[in-house]
C-alpha positions in Angstrom: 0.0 0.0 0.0 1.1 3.7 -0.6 1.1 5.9 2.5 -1.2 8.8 3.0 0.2 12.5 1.4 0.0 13.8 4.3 -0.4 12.7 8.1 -1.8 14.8 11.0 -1.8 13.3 14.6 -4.6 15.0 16.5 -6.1 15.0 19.7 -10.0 14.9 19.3 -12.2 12.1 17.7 -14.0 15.1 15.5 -12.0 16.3 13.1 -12.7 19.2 10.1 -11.0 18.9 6.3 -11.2 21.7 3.8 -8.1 20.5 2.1 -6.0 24.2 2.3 -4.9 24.6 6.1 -2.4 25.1 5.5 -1.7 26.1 1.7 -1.6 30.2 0.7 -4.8 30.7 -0.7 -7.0 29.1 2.2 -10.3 27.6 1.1 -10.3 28.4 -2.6 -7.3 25.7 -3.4 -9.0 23.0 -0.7 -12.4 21.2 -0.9 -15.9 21.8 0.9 -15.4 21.5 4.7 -16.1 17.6 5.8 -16.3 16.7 9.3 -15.0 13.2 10.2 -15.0 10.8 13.2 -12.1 8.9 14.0 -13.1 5.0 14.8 -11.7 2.8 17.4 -8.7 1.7 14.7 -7.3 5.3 15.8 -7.5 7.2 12.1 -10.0 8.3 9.3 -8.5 9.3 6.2 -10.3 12.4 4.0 -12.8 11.3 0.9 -11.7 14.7 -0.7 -7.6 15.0 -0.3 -6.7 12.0 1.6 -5.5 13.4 4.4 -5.0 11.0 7.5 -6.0 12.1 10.7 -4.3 10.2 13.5 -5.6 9.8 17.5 -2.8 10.7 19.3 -2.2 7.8 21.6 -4.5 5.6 19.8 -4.1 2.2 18.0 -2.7 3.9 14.8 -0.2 6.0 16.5 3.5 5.3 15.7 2.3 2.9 13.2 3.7 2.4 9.7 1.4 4.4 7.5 1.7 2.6 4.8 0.8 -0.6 6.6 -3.0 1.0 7.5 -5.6 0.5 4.9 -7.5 3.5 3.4 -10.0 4.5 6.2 -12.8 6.8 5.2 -16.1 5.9 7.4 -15.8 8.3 9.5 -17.5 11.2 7.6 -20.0 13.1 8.9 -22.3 15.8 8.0 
């Protein structure tokens, strides 16, 4: 498996992605705002950008990346 583009380790189960936090430009280079629910495996990866979220101190935590299949259930409204 290939690893996520880009990994954030956070420290809330509810998580936003607009896809530009941090690129110059904000919003207008990102995607809609999705809110997403990290499961018990400890990370929910983005529909839009693929962005992996990561529970700090959870399951997923210090894990090879690339070992973790794509995880996108969490999404919310």
């Amino acid at each position: 498996m290939i690893p996520p583009p880009e990994t954030l380790k956070v420290t809330t189960r509810r998580v936003a992605c607009d896809g530009a936090t941090d690129i110059p430009g904000g919003a207008a280079l990102g995607h809609p705002r999705v809110w997403l629910e990290i499961s018990d495996l400890g990370y929910v990866d983005c529909g839009y950008c693929d962005r992996r979220f990561i529970l700090a101190g959870g399951p997923a935590d210090g894990m090879d990346q690339a070992e973790l299949r794509d995880h996108g259930d969490g999404a919310g409204r």
